[in-house]
C-alpha positions as CSV (number, residue, x, y, z in Angstrom):
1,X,-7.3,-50.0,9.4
2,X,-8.2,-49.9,5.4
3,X,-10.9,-47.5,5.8
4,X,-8.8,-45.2,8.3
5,X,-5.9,-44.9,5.6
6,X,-8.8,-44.9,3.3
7,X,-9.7,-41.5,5.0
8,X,-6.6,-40.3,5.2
9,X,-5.6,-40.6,1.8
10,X,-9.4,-38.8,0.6
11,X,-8.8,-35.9,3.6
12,X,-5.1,-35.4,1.9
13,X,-6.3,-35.4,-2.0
14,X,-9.3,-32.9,-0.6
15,X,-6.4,-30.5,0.9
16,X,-4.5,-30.7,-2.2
17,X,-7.7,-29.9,-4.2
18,X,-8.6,-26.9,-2.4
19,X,-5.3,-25.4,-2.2
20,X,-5.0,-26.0,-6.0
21,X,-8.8,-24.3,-6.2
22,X,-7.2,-21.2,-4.0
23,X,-4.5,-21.0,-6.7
24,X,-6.5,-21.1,-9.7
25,X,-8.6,-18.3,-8.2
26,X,-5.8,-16.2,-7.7
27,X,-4.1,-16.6,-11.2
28,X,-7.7,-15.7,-12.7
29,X,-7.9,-13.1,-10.6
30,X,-4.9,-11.6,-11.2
31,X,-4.6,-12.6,-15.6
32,X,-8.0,-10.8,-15.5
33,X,-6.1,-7.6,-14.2
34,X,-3.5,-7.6,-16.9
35,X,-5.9,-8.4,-19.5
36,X,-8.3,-6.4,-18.7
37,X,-6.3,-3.3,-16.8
38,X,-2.8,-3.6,-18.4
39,X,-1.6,-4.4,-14.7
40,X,2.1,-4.0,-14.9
41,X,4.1,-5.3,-12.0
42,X,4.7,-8.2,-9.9
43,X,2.3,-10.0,-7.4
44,X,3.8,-12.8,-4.4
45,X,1.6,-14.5,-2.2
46,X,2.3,-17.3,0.7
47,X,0.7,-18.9,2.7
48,X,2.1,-20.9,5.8
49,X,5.8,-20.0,4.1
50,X,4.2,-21.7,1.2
51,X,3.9,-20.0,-2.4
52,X,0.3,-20.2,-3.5
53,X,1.1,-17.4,-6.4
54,X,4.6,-15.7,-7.6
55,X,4.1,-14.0,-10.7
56,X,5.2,-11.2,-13.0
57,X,2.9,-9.1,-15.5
58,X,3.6,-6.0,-17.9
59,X,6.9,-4.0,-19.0
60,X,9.8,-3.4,-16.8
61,X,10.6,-1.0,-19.8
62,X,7.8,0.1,-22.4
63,X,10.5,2.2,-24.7
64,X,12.2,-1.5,-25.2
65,X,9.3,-3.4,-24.4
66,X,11.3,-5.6,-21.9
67,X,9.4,-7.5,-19.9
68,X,9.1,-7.7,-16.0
69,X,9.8,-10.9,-14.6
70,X,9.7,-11.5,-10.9
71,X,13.5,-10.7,-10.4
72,X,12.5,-7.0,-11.3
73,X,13.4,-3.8,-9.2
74,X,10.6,-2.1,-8.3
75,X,10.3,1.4,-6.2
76,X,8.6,0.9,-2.9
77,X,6.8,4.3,-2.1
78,X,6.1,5.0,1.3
79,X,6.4,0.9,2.0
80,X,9.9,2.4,2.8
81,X,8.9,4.1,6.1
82,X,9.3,0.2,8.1
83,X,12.6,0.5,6.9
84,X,13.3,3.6,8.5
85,X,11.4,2.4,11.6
86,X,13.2,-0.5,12.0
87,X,16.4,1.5,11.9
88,X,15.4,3.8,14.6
89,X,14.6,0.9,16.8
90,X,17.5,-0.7,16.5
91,X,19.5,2.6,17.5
92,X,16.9,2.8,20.1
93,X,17.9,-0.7,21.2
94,X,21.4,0.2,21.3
95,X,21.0,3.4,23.2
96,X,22.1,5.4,20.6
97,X,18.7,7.7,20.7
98,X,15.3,7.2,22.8
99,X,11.9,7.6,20.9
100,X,11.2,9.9,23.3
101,X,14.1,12.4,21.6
102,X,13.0,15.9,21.0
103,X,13.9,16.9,17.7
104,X,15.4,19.5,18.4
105,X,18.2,17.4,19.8
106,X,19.0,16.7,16.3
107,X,17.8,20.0,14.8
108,X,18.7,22.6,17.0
109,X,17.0,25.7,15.8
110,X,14.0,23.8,14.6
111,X,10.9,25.8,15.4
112,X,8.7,23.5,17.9
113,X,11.5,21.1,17.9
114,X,11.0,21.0,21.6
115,X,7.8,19.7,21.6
116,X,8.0,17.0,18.7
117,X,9.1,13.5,19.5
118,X,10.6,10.9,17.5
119,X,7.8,8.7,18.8
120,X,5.2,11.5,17.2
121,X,7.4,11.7,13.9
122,X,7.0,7.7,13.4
123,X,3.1,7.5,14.5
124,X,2.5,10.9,12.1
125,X,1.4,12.7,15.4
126,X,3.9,15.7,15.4
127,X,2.3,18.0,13.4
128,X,4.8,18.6,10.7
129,X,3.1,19.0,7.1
130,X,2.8,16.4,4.3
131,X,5.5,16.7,1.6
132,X,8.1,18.6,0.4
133,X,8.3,17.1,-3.1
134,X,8.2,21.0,-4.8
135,X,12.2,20.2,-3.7
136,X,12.7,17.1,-4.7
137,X,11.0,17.0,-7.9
138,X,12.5,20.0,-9.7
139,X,15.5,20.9,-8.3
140,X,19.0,19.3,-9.7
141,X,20.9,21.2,-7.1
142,X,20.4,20.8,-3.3
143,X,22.4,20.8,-0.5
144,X,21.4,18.8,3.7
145,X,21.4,22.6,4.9
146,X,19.1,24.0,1.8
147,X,16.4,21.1,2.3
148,X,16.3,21.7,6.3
149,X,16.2,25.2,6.3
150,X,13.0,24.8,4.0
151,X,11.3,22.3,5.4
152,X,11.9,24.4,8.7
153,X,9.7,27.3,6.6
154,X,6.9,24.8,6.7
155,X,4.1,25.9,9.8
156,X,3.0,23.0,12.1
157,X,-0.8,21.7,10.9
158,X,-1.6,21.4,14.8
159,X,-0.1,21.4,18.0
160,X,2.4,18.0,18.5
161,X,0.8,15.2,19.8
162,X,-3.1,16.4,19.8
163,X,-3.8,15.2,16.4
164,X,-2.5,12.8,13.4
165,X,-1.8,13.7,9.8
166,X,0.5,11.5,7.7
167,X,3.9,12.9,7.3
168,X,6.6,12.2,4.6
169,X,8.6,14.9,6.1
170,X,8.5,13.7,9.5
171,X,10.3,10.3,8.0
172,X,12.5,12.7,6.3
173,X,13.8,14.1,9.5
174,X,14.0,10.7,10.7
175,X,16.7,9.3,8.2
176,X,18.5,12.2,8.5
177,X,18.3,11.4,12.7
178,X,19.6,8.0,11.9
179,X,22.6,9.3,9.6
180,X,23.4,11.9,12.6
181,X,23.2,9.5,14.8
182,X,25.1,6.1,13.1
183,X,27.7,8.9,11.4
184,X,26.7,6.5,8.4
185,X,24.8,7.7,4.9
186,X,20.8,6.5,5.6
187,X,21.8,3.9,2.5
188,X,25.0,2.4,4.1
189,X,23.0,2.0,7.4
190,X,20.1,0.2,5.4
191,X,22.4,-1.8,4.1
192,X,24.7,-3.1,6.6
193,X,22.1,-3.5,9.8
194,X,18.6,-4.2,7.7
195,X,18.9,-5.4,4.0
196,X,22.2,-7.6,5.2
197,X,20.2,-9.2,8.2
198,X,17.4,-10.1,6.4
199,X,19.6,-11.8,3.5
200,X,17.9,-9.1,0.9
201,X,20.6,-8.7,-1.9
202,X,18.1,-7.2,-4.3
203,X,17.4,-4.4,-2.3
204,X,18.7,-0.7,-1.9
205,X,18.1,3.2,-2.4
206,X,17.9,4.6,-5.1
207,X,20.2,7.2,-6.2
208,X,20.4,9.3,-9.8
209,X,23.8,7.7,-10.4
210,X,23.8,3.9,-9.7
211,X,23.3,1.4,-12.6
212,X,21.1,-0.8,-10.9
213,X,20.5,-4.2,-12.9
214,X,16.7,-5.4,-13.6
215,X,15.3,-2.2,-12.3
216,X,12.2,-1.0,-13.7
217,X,11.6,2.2,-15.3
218,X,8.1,3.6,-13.2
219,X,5.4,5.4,-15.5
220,X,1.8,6.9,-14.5
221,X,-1.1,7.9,-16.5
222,X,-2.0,11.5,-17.7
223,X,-5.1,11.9,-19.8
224,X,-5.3,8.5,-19.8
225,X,-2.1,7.7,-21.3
226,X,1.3,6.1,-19.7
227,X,3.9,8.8,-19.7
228,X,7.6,8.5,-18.2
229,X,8.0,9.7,-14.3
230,X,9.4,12.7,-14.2
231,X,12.8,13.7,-12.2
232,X,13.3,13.0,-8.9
233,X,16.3,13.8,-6.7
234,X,16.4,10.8,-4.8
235,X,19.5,12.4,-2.9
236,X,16.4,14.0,-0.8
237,X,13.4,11.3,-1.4
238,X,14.6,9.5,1.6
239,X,13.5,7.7,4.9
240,X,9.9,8.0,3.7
241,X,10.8,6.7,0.1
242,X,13.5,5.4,-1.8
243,X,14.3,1.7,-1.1
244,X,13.9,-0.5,-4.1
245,X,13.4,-4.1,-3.3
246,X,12.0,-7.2,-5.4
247,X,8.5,-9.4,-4.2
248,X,11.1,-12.3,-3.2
249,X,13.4,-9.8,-1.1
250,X,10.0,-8.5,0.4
251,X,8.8,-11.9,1.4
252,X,12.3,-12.3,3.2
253,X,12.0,-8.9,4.9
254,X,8.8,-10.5,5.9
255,X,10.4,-13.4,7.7
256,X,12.7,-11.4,9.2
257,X,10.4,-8.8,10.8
258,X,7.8,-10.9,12.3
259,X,10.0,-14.3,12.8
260,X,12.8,-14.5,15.3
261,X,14.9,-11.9,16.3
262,X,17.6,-10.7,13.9
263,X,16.6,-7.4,13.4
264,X,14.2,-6.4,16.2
265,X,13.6,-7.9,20.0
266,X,10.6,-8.7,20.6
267,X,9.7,-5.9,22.9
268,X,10.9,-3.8,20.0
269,X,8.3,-5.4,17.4
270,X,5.9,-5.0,20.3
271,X,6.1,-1.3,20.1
272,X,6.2,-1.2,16.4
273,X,3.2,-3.3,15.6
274,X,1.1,-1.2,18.4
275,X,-1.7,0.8,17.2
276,X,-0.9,4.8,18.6
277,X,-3.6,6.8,17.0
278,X,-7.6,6.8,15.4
279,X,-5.7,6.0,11.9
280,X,-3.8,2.9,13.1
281,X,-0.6,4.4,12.5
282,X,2.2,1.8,14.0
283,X,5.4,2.8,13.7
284,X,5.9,3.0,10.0
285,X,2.8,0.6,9.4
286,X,-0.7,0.5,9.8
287,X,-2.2,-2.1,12.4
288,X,-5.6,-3.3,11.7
289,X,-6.5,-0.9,8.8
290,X,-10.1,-1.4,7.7
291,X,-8.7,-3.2,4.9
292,X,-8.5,-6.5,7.1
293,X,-11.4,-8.8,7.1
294,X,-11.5,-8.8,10.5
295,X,-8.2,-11.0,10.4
296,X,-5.1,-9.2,12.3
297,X,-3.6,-7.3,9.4
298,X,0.1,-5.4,9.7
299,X,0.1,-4.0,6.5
300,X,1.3,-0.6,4.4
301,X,1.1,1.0,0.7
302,X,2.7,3.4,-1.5
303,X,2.0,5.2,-4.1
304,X,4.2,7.7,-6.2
305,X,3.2,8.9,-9.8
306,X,3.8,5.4,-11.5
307,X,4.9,3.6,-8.7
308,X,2.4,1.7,-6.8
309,X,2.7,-0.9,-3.5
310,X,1.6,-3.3,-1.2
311,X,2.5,-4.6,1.7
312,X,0.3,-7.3,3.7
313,X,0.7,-9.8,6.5
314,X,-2.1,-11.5,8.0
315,X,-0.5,-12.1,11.1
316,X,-2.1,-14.8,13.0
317,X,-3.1,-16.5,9.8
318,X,0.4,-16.4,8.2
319,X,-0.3,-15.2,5.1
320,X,1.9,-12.9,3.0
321,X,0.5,-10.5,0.2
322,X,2.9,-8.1,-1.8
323,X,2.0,-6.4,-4.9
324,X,4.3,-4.0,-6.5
325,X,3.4,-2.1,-9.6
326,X,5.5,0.2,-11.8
327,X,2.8,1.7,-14.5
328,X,0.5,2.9,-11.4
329,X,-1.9,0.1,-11.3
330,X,-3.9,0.6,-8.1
331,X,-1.7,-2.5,-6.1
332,X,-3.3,-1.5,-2.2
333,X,-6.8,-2.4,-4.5
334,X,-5.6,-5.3,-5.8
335,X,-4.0,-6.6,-2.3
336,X,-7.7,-6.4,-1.1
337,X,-9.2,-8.7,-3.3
338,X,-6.7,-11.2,-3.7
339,X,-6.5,-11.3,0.3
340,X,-10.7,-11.9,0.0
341,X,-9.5,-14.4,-2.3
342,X,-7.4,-16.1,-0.1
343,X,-10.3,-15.7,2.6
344,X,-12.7,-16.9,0.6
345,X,-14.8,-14.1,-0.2
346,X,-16.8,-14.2,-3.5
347,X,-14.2,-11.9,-5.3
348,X,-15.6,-10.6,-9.0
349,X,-12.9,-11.1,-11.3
350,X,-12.2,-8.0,-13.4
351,X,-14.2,-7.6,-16.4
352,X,-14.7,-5.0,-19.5
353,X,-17.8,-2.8,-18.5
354,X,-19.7,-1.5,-21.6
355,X,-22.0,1.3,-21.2
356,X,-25.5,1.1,-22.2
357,X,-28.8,3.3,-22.7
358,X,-31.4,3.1,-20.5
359,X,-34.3,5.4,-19.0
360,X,-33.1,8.4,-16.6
361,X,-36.2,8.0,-14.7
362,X,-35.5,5.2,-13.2
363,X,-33.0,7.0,-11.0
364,X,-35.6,8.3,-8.9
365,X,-35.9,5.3,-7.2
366,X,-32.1,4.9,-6.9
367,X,-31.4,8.2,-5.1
368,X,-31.0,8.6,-1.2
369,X,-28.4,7.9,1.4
370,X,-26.8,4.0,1.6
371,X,-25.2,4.2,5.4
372,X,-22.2,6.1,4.6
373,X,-22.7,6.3,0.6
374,X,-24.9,8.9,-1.0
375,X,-26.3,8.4,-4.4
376,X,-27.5,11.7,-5.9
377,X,-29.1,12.7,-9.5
378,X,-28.4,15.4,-11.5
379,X,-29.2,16.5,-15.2
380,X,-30.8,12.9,-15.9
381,X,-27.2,11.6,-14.6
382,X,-26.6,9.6,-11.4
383,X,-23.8,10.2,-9.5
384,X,-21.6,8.8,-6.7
385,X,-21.6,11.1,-2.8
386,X,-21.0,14.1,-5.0
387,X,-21.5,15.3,-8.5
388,X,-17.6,14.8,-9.2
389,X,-18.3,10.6,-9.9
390,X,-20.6,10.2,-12.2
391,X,-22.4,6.2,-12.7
392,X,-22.1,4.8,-15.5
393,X,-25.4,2.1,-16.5
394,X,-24.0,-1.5,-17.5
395,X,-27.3,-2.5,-16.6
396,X,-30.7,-1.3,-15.3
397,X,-29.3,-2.3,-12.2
398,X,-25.5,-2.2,-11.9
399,X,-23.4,1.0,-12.7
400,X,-19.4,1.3,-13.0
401,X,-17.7,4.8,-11.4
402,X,-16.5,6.9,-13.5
403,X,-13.3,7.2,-12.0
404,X,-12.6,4.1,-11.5
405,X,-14.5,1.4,-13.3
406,X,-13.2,-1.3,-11.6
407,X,-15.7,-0.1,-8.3
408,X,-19.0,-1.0,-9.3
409,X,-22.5,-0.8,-7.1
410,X,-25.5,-2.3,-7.8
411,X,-29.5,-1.7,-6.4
412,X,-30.8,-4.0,-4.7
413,X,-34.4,-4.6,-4.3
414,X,-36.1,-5.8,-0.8
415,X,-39.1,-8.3,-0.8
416,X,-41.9,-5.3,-1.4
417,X,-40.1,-4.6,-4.7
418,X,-38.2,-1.3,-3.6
419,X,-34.7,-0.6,-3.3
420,X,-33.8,-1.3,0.0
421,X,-30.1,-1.8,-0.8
422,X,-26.5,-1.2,-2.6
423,X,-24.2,-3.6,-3.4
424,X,-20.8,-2.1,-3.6
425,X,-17.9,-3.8,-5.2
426,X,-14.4,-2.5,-4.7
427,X,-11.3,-4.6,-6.7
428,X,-13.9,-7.3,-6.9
429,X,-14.9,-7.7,-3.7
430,X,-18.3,-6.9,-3.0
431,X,-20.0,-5.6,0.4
432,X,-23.7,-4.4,1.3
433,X,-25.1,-1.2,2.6
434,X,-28.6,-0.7,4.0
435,X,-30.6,2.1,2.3
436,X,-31.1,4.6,5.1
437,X,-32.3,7.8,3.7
């Protein structure tokens, strides 16, 4: 009986050790990207509905230098578009509209309208073009009527339904289907039927008049340098942007979407977390994106100028990943290595890569065709599947990208002493390709 409890006691202080190890890892991980990136933002991560990180990095306001703390505001990008999905199931649910809609039902003289679905508008299959941000971004002045009778300008990209390309305007259409429909404003709706249900009172949409408290201020980088976001009339940067949430209001969202059913039934979250299309595209989330270490993965980003998000949940192994950023630090990257983190993947902690001098000639050897990746060499430089990303030597070995130098590949020599292989690391985590070519 002494050596069972013995055992016991060991098997219990060894759980607690490697959950503390899984912890550490993370923190390093992520202080690493602060020091070493200036990642400004906030990261939460759970596992089991247990908090294995929760933690807040950079300015919330660089004019003031106020710092963000993990009851900051942050812009969600397109991780808005499950908000709007929800929304449209639930008014499905209630009969209110069928996916199966035409939008022309809610548009009359829209041109194709008879052949576009809501269904296609969620899954980014009806054909409708990418943005209309030339609107949104300059003008002061805009009226519902002004916005639709532009976006109605716009020609289809293919015929609905017979290919997929990712839509903001499609979402667009879609809050303005659930105001037409509900006879409420898109953020009223939000509020009373979503946010409300899922106990979020740190989230809303953003306007251009609200004082919103603990909001942060988004910048993005030009010529390498963090410069203010410029205007945006949020008025009409809705249903595929616009909510603002906190990581803690996002891990609640979290337990309301994929526990119980408070704010979808279950055959309503079936058809949401279904895969329609060659991209994955749910309805307004990506199932399985490649992203997923073969572990089933619901997941979506954003990115808008400075404003850069996560969203992740590793479904069957209950494990919750958000990163939001607000001085466009590259949080869908990040995501991916703390989640090989928390898989145990051996994830390269961020470091400062220094170039060095070394012999051009030895790229000869380095050049050919790595599966999918092509390395190429031009004017004694080596570059990256075309001569737009050059590599950078850290090493005789191992290069950084140009572009990005927290991707990194390094040669790999087989037995006979040629290169025979690349190891590519992306945010850390590192995968082999097979020299083909």
């Amino acid at each position: 009986m002494k050596q069972i409890i013995t055992t016991i006691l060991l098997l219990i202080a060894t759980l607690g050790y490697s959950q503390k190890e899984l912890i550490g890892k993370l923190e390093n991980y992520m202080d690493a990207q602060f020091a070493i990136h200036n990642f400004g933002g906030t990261v939460l991560i759970t596992k089991n509905d247990s908090i294995v990180l929760k933690k807040a990095y950079g300015l919330a306001d660089y004019e003031w230098q106020v710092k963000n703390t993990i009851d900051t505001k942050f812009s969600l990008a397109s991780v808005s578009k499950q908000f709007t999905a929800v929304a449209i199931l639930q008014l499905a649910e209630s009969k209110k509209l069928s996916l199966e809609d035409k939008l022309n039902k809610y548009f009359s003289d829209f041109p194709n309208g008879e052949k576009i679905t809501l269904k296609m508008m969620l899954t980014h299959n009806s054909g409708l073009q990418m943005d209309y941000d030339e609107l949104y971004l300059s003008k002061t002045s805009l009226d519902k009527d002004a916005v639709d009778s532009y976006i109605k300008q716009k020609p289809l990209l293919f015929e609905p339904g017979s290919s997929t390309a990712y839509s903001n305007i499609g979402y667009y259409l879609l809050g303005r289907i659930i105001e037409k429909v509900s006879r409420q404003s898109y953020s009223h709706y939000l509020k009373e039927n979503v946010f409300d249900k899922a106990k979020m009172k740190n989230t809303g949409i953003s306007n251009n008049d609200s004082i919103v408290e603990k909001i942060a201020k988004t910048y993005y980088l030009k010529n390498n340098k963090l410069i203010k976001n410029p205007y945006i009339n949020w008025n009409f940067n809705i249903g595929h942007d616009g909510v603002y949430a906190t990581v803690e209001d996002l891990y609640l969202w979290n337990k309301a979407l994929f526990n119980g059913t408070s704010l979808l039934s279950e055959e309503s979250k079936r058809k949401m977390f279904t895969s329609y299309n060659e991209q994955n595209f749910g309805l307004g989330v990506l199932i399985n994106p490649f992203y997923n270490y073969n572990h089933r993965l619901i997941a979506h980003d954003g990115g808008f100028f400075g404003a850069m998000t996560s969203f992740n949940k590793f479904t069957d192994d209950n494990i919750f990943i958000t990163v939001l950023s607000n001085n466009q630090s590259p949080s869908y990257l990040i995501a991916y290595g703390l989640a090989g983190i928390c898989f145990g993947k051996d994830v390269e902690i961020p470091y400062k890569h220094s170039q060095i001098e070394i012999d051009p000639a030895i790229y000869d050897t380095y050049i050919g065709k790595y599966e999918d990746i092509k390395i190429l060499k031009k004017n004694n430089k080596l570059y990256y599947f075309d001569y737009e990303i050059e590599l950078v030597p850290e090493s005789k070995t191992k290069f950084f990208r140009s572009d990005n130098n927290d991707r990194t590949i390094e040669f790999i020599k087989n037995k006979k002493g040629k290169i025979g292989q690349l190891l590519v690391s992306k945010a850390g985590v590192k995968e082999t390709k097979n020299k083909t070519k």
